[in-house]
C-alpha positions as CSV (number, residue, x, y, z in Angstrom):
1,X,0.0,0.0,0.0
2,X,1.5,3.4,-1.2
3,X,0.6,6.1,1.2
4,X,0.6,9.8,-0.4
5,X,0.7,12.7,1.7
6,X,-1.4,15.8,-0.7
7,X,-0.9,19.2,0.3
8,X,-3.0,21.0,3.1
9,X,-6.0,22.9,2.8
10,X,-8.1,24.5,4.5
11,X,-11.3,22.6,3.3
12,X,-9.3,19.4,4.3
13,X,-8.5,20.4,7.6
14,X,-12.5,21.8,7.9
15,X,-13.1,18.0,7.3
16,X,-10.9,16.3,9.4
17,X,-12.1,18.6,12.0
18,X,-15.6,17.1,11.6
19,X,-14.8,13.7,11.0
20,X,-13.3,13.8,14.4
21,X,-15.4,15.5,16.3
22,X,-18.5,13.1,15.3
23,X,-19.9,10.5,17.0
24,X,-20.7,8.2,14.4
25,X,-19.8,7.6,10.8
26,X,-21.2,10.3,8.7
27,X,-21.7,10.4,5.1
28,X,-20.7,13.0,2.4
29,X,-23.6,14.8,2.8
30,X,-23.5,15.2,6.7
31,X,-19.4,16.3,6.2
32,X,-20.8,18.6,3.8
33,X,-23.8,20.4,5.5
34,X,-20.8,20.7,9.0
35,X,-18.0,21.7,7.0
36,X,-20.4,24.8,5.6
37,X,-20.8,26.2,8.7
38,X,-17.3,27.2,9.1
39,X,-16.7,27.2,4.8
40,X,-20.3,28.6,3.9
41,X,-19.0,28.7,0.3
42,X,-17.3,24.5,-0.2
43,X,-19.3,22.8,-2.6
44,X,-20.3,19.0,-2.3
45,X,-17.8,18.2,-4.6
46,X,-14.7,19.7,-3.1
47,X,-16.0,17.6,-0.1
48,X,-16.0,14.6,-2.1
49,X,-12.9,15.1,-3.5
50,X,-11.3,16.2,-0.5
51,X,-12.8,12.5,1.3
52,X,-10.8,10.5,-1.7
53,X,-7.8,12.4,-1.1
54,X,-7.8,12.2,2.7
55,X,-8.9,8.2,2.3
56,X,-6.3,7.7,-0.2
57,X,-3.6,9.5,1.8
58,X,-4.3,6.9,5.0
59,X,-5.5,9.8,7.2
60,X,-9.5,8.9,7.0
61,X,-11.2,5.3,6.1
62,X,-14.0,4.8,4.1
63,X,-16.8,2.2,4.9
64,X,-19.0,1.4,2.4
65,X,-22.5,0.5,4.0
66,X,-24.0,-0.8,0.5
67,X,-26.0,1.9,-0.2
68,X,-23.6,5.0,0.2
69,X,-20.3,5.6,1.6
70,X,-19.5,6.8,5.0
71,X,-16.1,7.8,6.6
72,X,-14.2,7.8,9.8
73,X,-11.5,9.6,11.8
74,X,-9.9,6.1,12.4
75,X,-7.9,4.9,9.4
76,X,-6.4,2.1,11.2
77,X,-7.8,-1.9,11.7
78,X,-10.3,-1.6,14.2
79,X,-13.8,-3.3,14.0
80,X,-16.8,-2.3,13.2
81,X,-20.7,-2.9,14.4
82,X,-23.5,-2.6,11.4
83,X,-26.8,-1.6,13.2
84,X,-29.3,-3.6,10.7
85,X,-32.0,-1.5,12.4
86,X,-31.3,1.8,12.4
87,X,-28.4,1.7,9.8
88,X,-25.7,3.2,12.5
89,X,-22.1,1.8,12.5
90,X,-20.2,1.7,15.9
91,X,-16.6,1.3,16.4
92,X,-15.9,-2.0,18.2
93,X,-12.4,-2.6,20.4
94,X,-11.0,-5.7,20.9
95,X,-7.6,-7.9,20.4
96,X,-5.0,-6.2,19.1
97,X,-5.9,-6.2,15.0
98,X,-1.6,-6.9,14.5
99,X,-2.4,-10.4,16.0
100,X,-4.6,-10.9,13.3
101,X,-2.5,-9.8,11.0
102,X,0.9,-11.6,12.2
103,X,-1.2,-15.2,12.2
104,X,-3.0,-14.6,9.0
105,X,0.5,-13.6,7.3
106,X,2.2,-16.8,9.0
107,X,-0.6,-19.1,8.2
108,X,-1.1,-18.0,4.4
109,X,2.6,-16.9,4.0
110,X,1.6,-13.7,2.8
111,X,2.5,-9.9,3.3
112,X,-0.5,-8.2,5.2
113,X,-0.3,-4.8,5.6
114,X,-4.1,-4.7,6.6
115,X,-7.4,-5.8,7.3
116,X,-11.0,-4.9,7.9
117,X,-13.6,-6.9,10.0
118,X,-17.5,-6.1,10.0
119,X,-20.0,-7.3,12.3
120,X,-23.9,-6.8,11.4
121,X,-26.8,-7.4,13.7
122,X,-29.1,-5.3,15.9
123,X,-27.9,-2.2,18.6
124,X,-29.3,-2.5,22.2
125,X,-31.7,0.6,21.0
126,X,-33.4,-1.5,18.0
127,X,-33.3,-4.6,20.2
128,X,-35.2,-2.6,22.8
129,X,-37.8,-1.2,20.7
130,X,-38.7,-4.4,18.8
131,X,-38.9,-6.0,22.6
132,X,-41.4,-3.4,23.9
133,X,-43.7,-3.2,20.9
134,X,-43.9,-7.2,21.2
135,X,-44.7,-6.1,24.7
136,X,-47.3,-4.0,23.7
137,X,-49.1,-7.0,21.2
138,X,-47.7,-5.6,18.3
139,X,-45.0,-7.6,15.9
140,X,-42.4,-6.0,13.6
């Protein structure tokens, strides 16, 4: 993997700034409707481009839910939790990712630089509300 570093910006650093000040993982549009608070005058597609540049460089991932993309502040492995509910995605900790990696690269005899692990179910929020509207005699 060939990691280029593109010049600063402002725009880019309007970004980042949102990216990491989120809770979730927001798509274009949300990153574009934040950033124009502070940039009133950014169009959509200097976001968009700006999200390539800043994926490509290493300094932001993208997840790609399916439908649309979405982005996060963490470009290293970590996990992630797909809500099939509600549609949020949660960052997930856990054992060190480099173990993965190391016994994966042993195993296959291969040269990972990387990986990427997805788990999909329901959040404790959509699991709750199904539960009480079963409660209440109604099913989903």
């Amino acid at each position: 993997m060939v990691i280029t570093i593109s010049r600063r910006s402002k725009q880019k650093e309007a970004i980042l700034k949102v990216l990491r000040s989120e809770d979730g993982h927001p798509r274009a549009q949300r990153i574009y409707e934040q950033v124009r608070l502070t940039l009133p005058h950014i169009s959509l597609g200097t976001v968009y481009r700006d999200l390539k540049t800043l994926t490509a460089d290493g300094q932001i991932s993208e997840i790609c839910d399916g439908h649309e993309s979405r982005f996060d502040a963490l470009p290293g492995n970590h996990y992630h939790f797909h809500c099939e509910g509600c549609g949020s995605i949660s960052n997930l900790s856990g054992e060190p990712p480099g173990i993965i990696n190391d016994e994966a690269s042993h195993k296959y005899r291969l040269h990972i630089t990387h990986h990427r692990l997805d788990y999909y179910g329901i959040c404790p929020a959509c699991d709750g509300a199904a539960q009480e509207r079963t409660e209440n005699g109604r099913r989903d």
